[in-house]
C-alpha positions in Angstrom: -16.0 -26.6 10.3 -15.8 -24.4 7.4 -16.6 -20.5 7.1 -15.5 -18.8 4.0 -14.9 -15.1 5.0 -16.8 -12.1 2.9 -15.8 -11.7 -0.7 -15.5 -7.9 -1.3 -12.5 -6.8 -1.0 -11.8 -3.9 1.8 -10.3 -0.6 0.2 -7.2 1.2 2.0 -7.1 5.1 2.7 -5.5 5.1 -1.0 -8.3 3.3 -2.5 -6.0 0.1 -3.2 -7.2 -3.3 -1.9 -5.9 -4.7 1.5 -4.1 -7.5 1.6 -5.0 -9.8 3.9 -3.7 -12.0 7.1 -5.8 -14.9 7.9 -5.6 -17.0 11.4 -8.0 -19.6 11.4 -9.1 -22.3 13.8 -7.9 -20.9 16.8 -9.9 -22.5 19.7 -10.9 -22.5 23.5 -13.1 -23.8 25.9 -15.0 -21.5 27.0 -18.3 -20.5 29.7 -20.2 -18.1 27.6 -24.1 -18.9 27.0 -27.4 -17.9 28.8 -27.9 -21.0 29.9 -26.8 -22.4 33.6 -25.0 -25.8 32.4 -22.9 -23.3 29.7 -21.8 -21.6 32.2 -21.0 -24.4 34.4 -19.3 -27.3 32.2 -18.0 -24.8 29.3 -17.7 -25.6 25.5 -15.3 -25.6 22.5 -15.7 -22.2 20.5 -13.1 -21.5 18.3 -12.6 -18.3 16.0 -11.4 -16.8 12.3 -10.1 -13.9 12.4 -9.3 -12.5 8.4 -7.0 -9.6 9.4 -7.2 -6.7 6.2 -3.7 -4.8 6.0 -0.9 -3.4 4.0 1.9 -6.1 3.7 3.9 -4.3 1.1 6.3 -2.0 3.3 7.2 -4.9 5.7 8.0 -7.9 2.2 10.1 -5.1 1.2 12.3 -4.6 4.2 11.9 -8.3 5.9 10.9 -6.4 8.8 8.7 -7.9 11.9 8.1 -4.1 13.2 5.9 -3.3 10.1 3.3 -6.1 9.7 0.9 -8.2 12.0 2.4 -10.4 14.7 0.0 -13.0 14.0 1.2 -15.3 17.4 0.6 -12.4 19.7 -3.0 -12.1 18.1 -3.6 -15.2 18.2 -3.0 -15.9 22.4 -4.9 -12.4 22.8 -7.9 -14.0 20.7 -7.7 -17.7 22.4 -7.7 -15.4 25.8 -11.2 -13.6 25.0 -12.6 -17.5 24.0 -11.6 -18.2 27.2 -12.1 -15.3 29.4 -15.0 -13.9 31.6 -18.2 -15.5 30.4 -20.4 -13.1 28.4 -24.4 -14.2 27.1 -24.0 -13.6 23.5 -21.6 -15.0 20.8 -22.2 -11.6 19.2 -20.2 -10.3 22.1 -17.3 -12.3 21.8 -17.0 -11.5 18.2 -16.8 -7.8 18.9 -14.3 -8.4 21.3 -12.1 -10.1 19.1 -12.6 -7.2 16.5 -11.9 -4.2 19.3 -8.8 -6.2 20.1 -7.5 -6.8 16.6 -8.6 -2.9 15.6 -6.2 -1.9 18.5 -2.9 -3.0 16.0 -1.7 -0.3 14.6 -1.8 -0.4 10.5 -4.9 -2.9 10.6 -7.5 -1.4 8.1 -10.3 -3.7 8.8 -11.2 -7.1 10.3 -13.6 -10.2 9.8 -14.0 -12.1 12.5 -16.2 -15.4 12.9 -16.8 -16.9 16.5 -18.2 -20.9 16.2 -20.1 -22.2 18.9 -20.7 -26.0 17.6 -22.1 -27.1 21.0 -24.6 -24.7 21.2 -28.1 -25.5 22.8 -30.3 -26.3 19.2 -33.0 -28.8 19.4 -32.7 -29.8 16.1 -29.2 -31.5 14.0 -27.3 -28.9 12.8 -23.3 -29.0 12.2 -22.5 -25.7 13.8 -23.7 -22.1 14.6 -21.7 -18.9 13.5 -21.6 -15.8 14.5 -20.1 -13.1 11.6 -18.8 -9.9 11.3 -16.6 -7.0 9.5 -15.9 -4.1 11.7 -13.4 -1.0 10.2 -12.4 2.5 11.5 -15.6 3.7 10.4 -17.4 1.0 12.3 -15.8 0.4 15.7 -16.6 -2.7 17.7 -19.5 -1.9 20.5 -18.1 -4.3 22.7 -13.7 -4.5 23.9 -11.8 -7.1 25.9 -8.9 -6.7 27.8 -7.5 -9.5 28.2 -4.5 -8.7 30.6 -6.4 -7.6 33.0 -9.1 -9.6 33.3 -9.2 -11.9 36.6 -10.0 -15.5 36.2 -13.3 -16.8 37.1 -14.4 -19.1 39.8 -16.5 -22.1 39.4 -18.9 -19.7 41.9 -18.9 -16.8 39.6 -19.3 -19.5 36.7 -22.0 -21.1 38.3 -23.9 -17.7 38.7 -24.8 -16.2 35.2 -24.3 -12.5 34.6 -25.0 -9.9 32.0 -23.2 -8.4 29.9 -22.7 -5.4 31.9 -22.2 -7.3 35.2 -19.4 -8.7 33.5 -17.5 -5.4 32.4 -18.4 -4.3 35.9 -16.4 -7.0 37.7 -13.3 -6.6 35.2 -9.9 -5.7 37.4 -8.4 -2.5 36.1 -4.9 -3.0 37.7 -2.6 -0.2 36.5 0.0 -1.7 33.9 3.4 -0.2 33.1 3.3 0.4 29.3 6.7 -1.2 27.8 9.7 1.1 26.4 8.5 1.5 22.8 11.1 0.2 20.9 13.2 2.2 18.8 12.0 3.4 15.0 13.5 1.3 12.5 15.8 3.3 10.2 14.2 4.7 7.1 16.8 3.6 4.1 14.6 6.2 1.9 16.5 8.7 4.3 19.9 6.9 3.5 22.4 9.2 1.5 24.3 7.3 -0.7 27.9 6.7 -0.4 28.2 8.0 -4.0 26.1 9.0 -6.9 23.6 6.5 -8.2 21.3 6.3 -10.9 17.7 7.1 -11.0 15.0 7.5 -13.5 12.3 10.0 -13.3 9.6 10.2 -15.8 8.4 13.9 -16.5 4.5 14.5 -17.8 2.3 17.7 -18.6 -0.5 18.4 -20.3 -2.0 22.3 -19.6 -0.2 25.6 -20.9 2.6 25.0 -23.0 3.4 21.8 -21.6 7.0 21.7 -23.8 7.9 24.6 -22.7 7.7 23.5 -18.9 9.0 20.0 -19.7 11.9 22.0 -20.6 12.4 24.6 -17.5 11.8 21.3 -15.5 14.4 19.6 -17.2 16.7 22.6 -16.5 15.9 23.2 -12.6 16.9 19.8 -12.1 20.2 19.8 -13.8 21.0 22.6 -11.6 19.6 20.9 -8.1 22.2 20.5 -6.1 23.0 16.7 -5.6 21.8 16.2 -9.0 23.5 15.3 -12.4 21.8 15.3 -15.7 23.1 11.8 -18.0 20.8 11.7 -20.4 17.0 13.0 -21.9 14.6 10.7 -23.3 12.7 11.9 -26.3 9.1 13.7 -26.5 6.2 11.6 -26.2 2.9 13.0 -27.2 0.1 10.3 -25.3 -3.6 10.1 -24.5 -4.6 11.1 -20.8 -4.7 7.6 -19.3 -7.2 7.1 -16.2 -8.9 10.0 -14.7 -11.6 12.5 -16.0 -11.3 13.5 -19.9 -9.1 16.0 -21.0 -6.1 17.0 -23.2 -3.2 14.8 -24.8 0.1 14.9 -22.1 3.4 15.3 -23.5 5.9 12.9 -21.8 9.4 12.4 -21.3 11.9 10.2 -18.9 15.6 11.7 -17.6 18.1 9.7 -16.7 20.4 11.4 -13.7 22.8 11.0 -11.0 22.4 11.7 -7.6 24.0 12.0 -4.3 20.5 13.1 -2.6 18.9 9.8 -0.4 15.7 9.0 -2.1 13.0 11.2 -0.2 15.5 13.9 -0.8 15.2 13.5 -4.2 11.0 13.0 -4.2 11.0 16.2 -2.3 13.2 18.1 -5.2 10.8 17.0 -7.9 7.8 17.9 -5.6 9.6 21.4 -5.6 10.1 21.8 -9.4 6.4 20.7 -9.5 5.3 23.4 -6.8 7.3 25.9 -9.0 5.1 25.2 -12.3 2.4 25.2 -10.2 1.0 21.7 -9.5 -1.9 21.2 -7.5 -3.2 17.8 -6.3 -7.2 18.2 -6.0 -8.2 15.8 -8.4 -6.8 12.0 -9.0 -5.3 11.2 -12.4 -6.2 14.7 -13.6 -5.2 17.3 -15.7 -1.9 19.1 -14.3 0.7 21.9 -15.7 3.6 19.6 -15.0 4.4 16.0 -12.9 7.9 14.5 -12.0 7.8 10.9 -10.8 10.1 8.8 -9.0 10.7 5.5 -11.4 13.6 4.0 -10.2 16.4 4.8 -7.8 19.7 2.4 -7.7 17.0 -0.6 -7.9 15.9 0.2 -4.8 12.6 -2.2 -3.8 11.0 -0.4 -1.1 7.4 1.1 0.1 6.4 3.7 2.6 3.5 6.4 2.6 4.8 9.0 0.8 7.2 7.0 -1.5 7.1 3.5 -3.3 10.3 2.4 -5.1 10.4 1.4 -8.2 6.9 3.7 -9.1 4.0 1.0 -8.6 2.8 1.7 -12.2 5.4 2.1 -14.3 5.5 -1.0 -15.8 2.1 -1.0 -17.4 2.8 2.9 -19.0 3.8 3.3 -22.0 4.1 6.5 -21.5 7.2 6.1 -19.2 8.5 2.8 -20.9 8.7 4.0 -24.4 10.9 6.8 -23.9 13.1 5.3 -21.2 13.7 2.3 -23.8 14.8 4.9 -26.7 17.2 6.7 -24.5 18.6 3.4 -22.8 18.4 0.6 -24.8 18.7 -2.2 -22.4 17.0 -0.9 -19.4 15.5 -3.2 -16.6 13.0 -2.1 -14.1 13.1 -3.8 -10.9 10.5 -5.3 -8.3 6.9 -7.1 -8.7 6.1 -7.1 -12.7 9.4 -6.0 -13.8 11.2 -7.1 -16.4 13.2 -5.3 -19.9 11.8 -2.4 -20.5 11.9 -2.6 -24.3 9.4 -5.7 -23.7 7.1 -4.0 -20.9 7.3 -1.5 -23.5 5.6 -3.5 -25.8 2.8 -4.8 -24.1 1.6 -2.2 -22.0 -1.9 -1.1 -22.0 -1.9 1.8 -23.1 1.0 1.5 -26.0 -1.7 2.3 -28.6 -1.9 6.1 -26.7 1.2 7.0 -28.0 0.5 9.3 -30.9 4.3 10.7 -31.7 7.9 11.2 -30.5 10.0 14.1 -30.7 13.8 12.8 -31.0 15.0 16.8 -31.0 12.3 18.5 -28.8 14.6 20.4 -26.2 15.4 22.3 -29.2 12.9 25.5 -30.3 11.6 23.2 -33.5 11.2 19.4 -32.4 10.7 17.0 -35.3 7.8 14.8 -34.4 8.1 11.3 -35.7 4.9 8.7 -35.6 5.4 6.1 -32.6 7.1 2.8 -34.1 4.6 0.0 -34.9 7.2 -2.7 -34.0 7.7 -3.6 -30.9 10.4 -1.5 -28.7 12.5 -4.6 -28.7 12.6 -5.0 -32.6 12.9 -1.7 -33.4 16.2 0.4 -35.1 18.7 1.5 -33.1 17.3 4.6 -30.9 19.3 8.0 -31.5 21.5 9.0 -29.2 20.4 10.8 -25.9 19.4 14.4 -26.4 22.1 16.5 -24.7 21.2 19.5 -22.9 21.2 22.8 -24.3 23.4 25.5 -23.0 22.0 27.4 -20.2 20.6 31.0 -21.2 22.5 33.9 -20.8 
């Protein structure tokens, strides 16, 4: 008894593909069919159920609370096999997805409801009923499986519609459970002491130098923050998005005593300041400040994904941050030295130039080395800041 599940892959609210949670084979005996002898002597039906979420946040902290409790959901789907008889397999299947759609986080769900006994005249190996229900497309038809009363061989004996059957359904008030506590956010963890953290700098409208540098200045004097160490200038082609100009790029290396979505919401503020709007993805913008890395922190929530999901496939951010600290590693899923992520990253051919001396008024623009970051001369010594203006 094989079904293989639909093939396109569900999009979350971000545009990123779901992952996926797949319980298969679960199976009942169960009453539901138009005809008397289903009702009375029951069959085997038995149920997929392809479950499309985000996994990321709950691999990253271990954590039961954020993910499926694929047991639970399973009894709850075994439970509507078994439950009050309905006519239609079509009905059970929408059950099963109103039930699963009730999880919080689920983004969509495939459910497929066999019936291998059913009443054909002819050989066949099985019948299957299939579906995909989302937000957008709520289930027509819910189960409740808790308060549902169990059926007697009277009431099984007797078929009913579909709507005799929701009729007959026991709505005993049930005490909702203490909700359990919120699990503590580490992104809201201060850290004992200073750590390290890497944040890549990017603009490409107005005089983007110019506000590479105020930005590079506000944050030096953000409380909680210390500046170690500038990376030099990169000039690089727009990568993704709708066309438009060249960005100049840059990576700081800094201290902090701020917990992590205390420093995202600095850089968000040094962005507001220069006037950065978010109306189009991947578009043209006076000035950006991404998290790359904080303390080698591997973590993932809405607003904040540590290290930055991208940045080891951008040049952009990997060049720089391998001239200013030779040796660097970047932590997580794809990884690795950033000299050699450097090196083969998609878009290493984007960038045009680097400017070792560009915090100064007359940067001297040198052409991006053709060797790879992890053969190449010694880099210069970070920039250091210039003194503040009077």
């Amino acid at each position: 008894m094989t079904y293989l599940p639909p093939t396109a892959p569900v999009l979350d609210e971000h545009g990123r593909p779901a992952d996926q949670i797949r319980l298969l084979g679960l199976s009942a005996t169960g009453h539901h069919g138009v005809l008397d002898h289903e009702r009375v002597d029951g069959q085997t039906f038995v149920a997929d159920v392809v479950v499309h979420v985000d996994t990321r946040r709950a691999a990253a902290t271990d954590d039961l609370v954020h993910t499926l409790n694929y047991a639970s959901l399973a009894q709850d789907v075994v439970a509507v096999l078994a439950g009050p008889a309905v006519n239609l397999v079509e009905t059970v299947a929408e059950q099963v997805a109103a039930l699963v759609l009730d999880r919080p986080g689920v983004v969509a769900v495939d459910v497929a409801v066999h019936k291998p006994g059913a009443p054909v005249p002819v050989p066949f190996t099985d019948v299957v009923v299939a579906i995909r229900r989302d937000r957008t497309k709520l289930p027509s038809a819910r189960f409740d499986p808790t308060a549902a009363p169990a059926a007697s061989v009277a009431e099984i004996a007797t078929p009913r519609t579909v709507e005799d059957a929701a009729l007959s359904v026991a709505h005993a008030p049930v005490e909702d459970p203490d909700p359990a506590p919120p699990a503590p956010d580490r992104l809201d963890e201060t850290p004992g002491g200073p750590v390290r953290a890497v944040l890549a700098l990017g603009a490409n409208l107005g005089d983007a130098r110019a506000t590479l540098r105020e930005a590079v200045h506000e944050l030096a004097q953000t409380p909680g923050i210390e500046m170690l160490a500038v990376a030099p200038l990169a000039r690089t082609a727009a990568v993704g998005g709708p066309e438009q100009p060249d960005y100049l790029n840059t990576v700081v290396l800094v201290a902090t005593a701020l917990s992590p979505r205390q420093l995202l919401h600095a850089c968000q503020g040094v962005e507001q300041r220069h006037g950065r709007t978010r109306e189009v993805r991947w578009g043209a913008r006076t000035l950006d400040i991404d998290v790359v890395d904080i303390a080698g922190i591997v973590a993932v929530t809405d607003d904040l994904e540590l290290p930055h999901p991208r940045a080891n496939a951008r040049a952009f951010v990997l060049q720089p941050w391998a001239e200013v600290e030779p040796g660097a590693f970047l932590p997580g899923l794809g990884g690795g030295p950033v000299d050699a992520l450097a090196a083969t990253a998609p878009d290493r051919d984007g960038v045009r130039w680097l400017a070792l001396d560009w915090l100064n008024e007359a940067p001297a623009p040198v052409a991006a080395p053709a060797r790879p970051a992890a053969h190449a001369e010694p880099p210069a010594p970070p920039v250091p800041l210039p003194p503040e203006p009077s």
